[in-house]
DRENPA-114675 format. One record per residue (C-alpha): residue in three letters; x, y, z. Coordinates in steps of 0.2 Angstrom, whole numbers, padded with zeros to 4 digits, always signed. Example, Ala and Ser with C-alpha at 12.3 -4.5 7.8 and 13.67 -1.06 7.14 Angstrom:
// DRENPA-114675
ALA+0062-0022+0039 SER+0068-0005+0036 
END
This chain:
// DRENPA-114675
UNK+0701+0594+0506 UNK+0682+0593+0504 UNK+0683+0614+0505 UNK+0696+0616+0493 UNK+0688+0604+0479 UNK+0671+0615+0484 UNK+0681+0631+0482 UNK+0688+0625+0466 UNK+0672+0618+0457 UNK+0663+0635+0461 UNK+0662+0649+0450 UNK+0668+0660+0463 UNK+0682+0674+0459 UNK+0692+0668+0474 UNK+0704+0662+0462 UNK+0712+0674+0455 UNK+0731+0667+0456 UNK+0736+0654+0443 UNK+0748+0647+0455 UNK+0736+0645+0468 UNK+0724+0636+0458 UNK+0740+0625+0451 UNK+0744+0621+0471 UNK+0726+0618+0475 UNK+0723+0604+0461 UNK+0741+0596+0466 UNK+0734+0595+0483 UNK+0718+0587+0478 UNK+0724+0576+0465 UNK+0738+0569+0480 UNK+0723+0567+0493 UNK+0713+0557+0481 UNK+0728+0545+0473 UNK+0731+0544+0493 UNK+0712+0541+0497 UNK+0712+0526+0483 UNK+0728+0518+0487 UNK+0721+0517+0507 UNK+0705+0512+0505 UNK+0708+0502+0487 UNK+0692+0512+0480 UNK+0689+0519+0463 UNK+0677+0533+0460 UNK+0660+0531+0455 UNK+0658+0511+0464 UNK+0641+0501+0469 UNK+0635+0505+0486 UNK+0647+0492+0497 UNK+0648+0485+0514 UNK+0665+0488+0523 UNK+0675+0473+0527 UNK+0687+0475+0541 UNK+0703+0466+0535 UNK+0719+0461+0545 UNK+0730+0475+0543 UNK+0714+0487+0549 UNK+0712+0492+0532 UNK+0695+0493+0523 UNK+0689+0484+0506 UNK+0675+0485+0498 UNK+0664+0471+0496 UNK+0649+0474+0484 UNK+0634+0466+0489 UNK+0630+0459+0471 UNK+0645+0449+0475 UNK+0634+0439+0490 UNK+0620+0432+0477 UNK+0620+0419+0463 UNK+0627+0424+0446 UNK+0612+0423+0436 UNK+0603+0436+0445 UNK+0615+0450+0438 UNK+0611+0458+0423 UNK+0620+0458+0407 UNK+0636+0469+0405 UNK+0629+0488+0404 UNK+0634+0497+0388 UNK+0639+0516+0388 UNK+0621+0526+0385 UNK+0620+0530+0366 UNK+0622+0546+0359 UNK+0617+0546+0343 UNK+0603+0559+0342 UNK+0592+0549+0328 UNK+0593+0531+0337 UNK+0589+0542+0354 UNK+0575+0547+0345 UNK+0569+0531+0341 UNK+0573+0524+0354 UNK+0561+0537+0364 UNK+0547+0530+0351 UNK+0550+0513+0358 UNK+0548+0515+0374 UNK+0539+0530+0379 UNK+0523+0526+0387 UNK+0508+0536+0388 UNK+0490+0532+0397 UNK+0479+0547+0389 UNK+0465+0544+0400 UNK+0474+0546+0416 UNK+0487+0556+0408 UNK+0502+0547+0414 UNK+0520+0546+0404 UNK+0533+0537+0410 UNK+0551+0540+0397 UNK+0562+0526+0401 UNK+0572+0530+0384 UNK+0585+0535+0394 UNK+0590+0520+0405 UNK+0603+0510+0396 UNK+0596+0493+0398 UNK+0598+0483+0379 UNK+0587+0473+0370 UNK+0597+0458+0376 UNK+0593+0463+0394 UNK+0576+0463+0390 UNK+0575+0448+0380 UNK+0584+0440+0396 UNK+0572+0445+0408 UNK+0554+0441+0398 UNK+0553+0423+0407 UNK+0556+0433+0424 UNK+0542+0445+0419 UNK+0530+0432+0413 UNK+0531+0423+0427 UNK+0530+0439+0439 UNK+0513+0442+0428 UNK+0507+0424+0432 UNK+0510+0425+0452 UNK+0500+0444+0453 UNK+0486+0437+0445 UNK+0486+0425+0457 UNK+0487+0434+0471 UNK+0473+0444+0464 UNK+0462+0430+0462 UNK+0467+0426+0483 UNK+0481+0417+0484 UNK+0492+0417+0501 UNK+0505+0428+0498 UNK+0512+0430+0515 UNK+0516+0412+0520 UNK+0520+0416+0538 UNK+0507+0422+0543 UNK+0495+0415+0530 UNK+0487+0430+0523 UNK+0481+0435+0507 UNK+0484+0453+0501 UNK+0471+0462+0492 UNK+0472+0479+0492 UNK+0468+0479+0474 UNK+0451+0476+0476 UNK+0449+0491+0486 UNK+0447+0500+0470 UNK+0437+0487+0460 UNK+0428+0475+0473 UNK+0420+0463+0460 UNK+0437+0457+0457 UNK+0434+0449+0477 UNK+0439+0431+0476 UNK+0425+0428+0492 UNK+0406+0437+0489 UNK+0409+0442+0511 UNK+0426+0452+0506 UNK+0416+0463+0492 UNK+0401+0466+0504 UNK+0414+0472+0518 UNK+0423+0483+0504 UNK+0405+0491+0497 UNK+0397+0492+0515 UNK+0413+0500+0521 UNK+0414+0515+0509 UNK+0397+0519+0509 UNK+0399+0521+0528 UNK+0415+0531+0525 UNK+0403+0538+0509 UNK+0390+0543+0520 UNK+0399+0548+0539 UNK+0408+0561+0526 UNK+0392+0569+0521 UNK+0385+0570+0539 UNK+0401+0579+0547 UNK+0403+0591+0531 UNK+0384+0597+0528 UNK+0383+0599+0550 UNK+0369+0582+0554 UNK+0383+0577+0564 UNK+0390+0591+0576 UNK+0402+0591+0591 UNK+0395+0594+0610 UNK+0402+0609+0611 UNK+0403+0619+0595 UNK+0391+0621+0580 UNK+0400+0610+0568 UNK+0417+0602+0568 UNK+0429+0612+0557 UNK+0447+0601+0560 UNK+0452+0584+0558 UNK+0468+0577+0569 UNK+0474+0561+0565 UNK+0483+0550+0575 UNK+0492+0535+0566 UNK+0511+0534+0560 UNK+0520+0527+0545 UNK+0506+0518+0533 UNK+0493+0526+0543 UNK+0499+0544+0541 UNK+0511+0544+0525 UNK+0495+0541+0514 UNK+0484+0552+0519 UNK+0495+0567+0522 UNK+0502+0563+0502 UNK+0483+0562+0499 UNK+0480+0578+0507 UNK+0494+0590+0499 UNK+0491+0581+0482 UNK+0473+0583+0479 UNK+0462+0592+0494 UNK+0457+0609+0486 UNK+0463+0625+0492 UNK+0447+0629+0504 UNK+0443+0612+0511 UNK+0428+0608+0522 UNK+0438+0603+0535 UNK+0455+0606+0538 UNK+0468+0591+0543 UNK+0483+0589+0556 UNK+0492+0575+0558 UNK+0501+0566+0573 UNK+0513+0553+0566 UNK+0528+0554+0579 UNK+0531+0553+0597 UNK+0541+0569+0599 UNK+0532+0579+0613 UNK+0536+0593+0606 UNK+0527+0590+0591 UNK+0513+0582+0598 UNK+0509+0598+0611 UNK+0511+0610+0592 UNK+0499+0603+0584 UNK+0488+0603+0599 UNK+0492+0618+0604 UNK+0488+0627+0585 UNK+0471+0621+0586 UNK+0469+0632+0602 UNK+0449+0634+0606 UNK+0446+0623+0591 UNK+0450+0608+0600 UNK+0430+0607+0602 UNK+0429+0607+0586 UNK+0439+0595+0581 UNK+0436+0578+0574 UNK+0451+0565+0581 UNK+0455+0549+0568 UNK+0464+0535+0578 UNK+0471+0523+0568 UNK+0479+0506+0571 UNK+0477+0491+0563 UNK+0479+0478+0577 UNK+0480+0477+0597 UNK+0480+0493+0603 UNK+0473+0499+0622 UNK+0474+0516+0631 UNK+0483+0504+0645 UNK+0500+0509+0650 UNK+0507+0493+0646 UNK+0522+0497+0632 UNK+0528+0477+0635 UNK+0509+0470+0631 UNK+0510+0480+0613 UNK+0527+0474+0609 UNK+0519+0456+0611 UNK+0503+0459+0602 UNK+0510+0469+0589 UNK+0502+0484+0591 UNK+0510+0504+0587 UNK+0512+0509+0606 UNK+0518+0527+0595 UNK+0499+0529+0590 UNK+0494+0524+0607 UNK+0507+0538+0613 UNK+0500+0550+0604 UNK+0482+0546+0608 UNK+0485+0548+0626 UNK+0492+0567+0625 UNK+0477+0571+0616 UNK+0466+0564+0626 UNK+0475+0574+0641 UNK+0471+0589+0630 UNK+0454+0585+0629 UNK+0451+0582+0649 UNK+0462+0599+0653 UNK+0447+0610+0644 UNK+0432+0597+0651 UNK+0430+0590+0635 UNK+0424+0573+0633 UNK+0436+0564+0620 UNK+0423+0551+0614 UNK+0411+0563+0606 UNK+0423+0569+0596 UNK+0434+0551+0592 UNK+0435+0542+0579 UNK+0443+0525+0578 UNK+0450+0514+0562 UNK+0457+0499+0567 UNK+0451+0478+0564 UNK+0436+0471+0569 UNK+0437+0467+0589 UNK+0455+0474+0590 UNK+0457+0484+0607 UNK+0456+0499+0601 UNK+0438+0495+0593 UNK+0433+0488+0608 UNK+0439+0504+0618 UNK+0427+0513+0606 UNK+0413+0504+0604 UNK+0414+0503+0625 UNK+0416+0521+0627 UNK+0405+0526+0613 UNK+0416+0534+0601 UNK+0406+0543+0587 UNK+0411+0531+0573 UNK+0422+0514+0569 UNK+0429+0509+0553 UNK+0436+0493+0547 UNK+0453+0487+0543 UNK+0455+0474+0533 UNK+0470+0459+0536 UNK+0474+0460+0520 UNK+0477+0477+0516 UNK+0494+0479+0524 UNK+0499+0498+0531 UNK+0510+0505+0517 UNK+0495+0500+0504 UNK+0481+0504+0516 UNK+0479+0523+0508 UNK+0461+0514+0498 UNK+0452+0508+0513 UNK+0447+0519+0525 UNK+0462+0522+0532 UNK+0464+0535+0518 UNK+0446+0538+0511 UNK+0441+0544+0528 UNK+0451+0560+0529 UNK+0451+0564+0511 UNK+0431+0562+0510 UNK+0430+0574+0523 UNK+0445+0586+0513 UNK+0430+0586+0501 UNK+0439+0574+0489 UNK+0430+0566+0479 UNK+0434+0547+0484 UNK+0425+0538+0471 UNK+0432+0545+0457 UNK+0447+0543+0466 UNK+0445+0523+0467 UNK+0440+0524+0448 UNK+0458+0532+0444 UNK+0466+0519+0454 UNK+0456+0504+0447 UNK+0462+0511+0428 UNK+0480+0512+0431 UNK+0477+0494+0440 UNK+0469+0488+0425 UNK+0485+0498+0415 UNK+0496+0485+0428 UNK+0487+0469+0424 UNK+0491+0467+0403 UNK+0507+0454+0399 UNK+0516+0465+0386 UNK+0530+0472+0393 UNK+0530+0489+0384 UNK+0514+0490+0388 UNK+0514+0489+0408 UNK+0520+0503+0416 UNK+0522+0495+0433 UNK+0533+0482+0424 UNK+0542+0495+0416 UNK+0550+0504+0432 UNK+0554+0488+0436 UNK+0566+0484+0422 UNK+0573+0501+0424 UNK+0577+0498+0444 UNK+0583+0480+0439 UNK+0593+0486+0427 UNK+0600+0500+0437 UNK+0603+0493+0452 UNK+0612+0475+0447 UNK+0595+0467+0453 UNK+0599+0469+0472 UNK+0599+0486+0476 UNK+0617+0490+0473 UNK+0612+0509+0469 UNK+0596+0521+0477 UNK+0581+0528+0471 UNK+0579+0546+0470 UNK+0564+0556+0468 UNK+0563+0575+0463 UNK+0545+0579+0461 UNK+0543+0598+0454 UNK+0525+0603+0458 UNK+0524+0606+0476 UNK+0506+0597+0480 UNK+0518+0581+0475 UNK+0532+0586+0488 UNK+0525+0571+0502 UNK+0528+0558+0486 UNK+0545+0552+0490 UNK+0541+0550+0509 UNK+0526+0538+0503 UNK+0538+0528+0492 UNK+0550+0529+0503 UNK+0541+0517+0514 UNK+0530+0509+0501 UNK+0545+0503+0491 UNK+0558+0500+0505 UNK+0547+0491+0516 UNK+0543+0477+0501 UNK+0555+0476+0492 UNK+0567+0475+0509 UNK+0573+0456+0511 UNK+0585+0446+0520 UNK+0577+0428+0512 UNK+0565+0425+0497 UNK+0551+0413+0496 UNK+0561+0399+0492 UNK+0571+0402+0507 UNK+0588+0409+0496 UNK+0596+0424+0507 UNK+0596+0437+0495 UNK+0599+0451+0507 UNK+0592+0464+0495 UNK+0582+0481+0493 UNK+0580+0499+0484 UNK+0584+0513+0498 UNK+0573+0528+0491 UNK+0579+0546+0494 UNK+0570+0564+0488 UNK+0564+0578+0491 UNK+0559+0596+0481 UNK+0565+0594+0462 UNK+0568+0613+0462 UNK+0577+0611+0482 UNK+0587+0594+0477 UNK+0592+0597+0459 UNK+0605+0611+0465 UNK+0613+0598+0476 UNK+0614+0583+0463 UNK+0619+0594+0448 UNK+0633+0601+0460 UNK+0639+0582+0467 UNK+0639+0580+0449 UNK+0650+0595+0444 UNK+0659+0593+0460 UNK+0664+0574+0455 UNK+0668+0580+0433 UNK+0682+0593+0443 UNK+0690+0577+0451 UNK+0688+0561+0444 UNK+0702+0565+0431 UNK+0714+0568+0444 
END
């Protein structure tokens, strides 16, 4: 069926028979009035869960359904359509930050003014609970850290004068390592000056600076940067393998923010919460390095906590630098620490302006007046959209190529916070936003063609 309705919705010249055409719809229109009355679906539904029912049938059971009725959002309206209230409306609610040049148009989304009168108190009290965890408040009570990756980019805002020191002293460090591996003071044992950078990390460790990289390294960078963020063997012997007689000059970033040892002991990392992928990876690049008699620890770099293994590994072996990681900067929000300023200060990025871009649109993020707060304003947008739970995706089309890594960073920035089984009060809420994209130009011929592909049936 799926071949026919494609056939049919294209503009091929296939068709030439009217006949045929007439026979093809009657086929479709009976597969899908057969598909509704088995499956007891309608088109266009809320992402489900399937629940198997006695006469091994499926239903669809929406997962708004599970949570409490206040939660969901007024009934939606249809979009408006009237070009002069669309045009006001756009005045409304367009936002603009000149300075960074950021424009977010949520005109679009159909959430109404009751929706947004409803969710104020929601949003007040959201602004009350991020100032306090700005000003140090525990926000993972598990494990009873704070989270602070905000004053990465503006340190004074420290709610302890020991956290700004380590932030300041740390990106000087970074600040000043950069300088000596980029002008030559600080060269490889076996070549005049390192010319690569390979990074070893995965998911936060790797997502961040590889978005980094393609967004905002200039064409011609000092250094250029590879990345190791799987465990496929395959991959990890290609990049390897591209750097060829460069390996000696080539500068390694390890990164792992807790436990991590050169040990073959998978079961120990699993206990310790360490990335035994990162370790993985470390040891077949270290196997690289032995293969041509190079010694690994003149060209190693680690970034990882204070008296982790993997620190003590370096400082043992004498690795050419160590950088911190802080508790309280969790992985998928770590790209401001050195985790990310590290590889992009020796790209040649200029990481302070950098942090100064990122401590305006924070500042942008802080104010109380909804219109005004950008951050805030996607929110409403996803609430809205998704019934408060999740009950639809996130997709992101980026159409300038340096931008194409975006989706893959908000992928797991979004999914990984905003995933829950339980809240803070202990309510299971079993809610999240699954975020999907790639190429705007690429994934824009697929969508608009789903689309076109569902106008051809949903009448039938």
């Amino acid at each position: 069926m799926a071949s026919s309705v494609s056939s049919f919705c294209s503009s091929s010249s296939t068709f030439k028979s009217e006949k045929l055409i007439q026979k093809r719809i009657t086929s479709i229109s009976s597969s899908i009035q057969s598909l509704k009355k088995d499956l007891s679906i309608s088109y266009l539904p809320l992402r489900s869960n399937l629940t198997s029912c006695s006469n091994n049938r499926f239903v669809t059971r929406s997962i708004a359904r599970e949570v409490p009725h206040e939660v969901i959002p007024v009934e939606k309206k249809g979009l408006e359509k009237d070009s002069l209230l669309l045009w006001r409306r756009y005045v409304d609610w367009m936002y603009q930050h000149k300075e960074l040049g950021l424009f977010i148009d949520v005109s679009r989304v159909g959430f109404t003014d009751e929706f947004v009168e409803e969710m104020e108190a929601k949003f007040q009290d959201a602004f009350k609970k991020m100032e306090e965890l700005e000003k140090g408040a525990i926000a993972n009570p598990d494990e009873g850290r704070m989270v602070g990756h905000y004053w990465l980019r503006n340190p004074a805002l420290s709610p302890k004068p020991i956290l700004r020191s380590q932030i300041e002293n740390s990106l000087d460090a970074i600040c000043t390592f950069a300088d000596g591996i980029i002008t030559g003071k600080i060269t490889p044992p076996s070549a005049p000056r390192f010319t690569q950078i390979l990074s070893v990390g995965i998911g936060g460790s790797a997502l961040g600076p590889q978005f980094v990289s393609e967004a905002l390294a200039p064409d011609i960078p000092p250094l250029t940067i590879r990345f190791i963020d799987n465990t496929d063997p395959a991959g990890i012997d290609h990049q390897i393998a591209q750097l060829g007689s460069e390996l000696a000059s080539t500068l390694v970033i390890v990164i792992s923010k807790i436990c991590y040892s050169c040990i073959l002991m998978s079961n120990y990392f699993e206990q310790s919460g360490g990335t035994p992928e990162t370790r993985n990876g470390l040891l077949e690049v270290q196997k690289a390095f032995r293969e041509v008699g190079l010694d690994f620890s003149k060209q190693g770099v680690a970034i990882t906590q204070e008296n982790s293994l993997l620190d003590n590994t370096a400082r043992i072996e004498g690795w050419v630098a160590r950088f911190p990681m802080f508790d309280w900067v969790g992985g998928r929000t770590s790209e401001m620490s050195a985790v990310g300023l590290l590889p992009a200060a020796l790209q040649g990025i200029d990481i302070r302006e950098m942090l100064d871009g990122a401590s305006l649109m924070d500042e942008a993020n802080r104010t109380t007046v909804l219109k005004d707060n950008p951050a805030a304003l996607l929110a409403l947008c996803w609430y809205w959209a998704s019934g408060g739970v999740g009950a639809k995706d996130m997709v992101v089309l980026p159409y300038k190529d340096s931008l194409l890594l975006f989706s893959r960073y908000l992928q797991q920035l979004v999914m990984e916070s905003l995933g829950k089984e339980f809240d803070l009060d202990g309510n299971r809420v079993n809610q999240g936003l699954t975020v999907y994209g790639n190429k705007g130009s690429t994934d824009q011929h697929a969508w608009v063609f789903t689309f076109y592909f569902y106008s051809c049936i949903k009448y039938f």
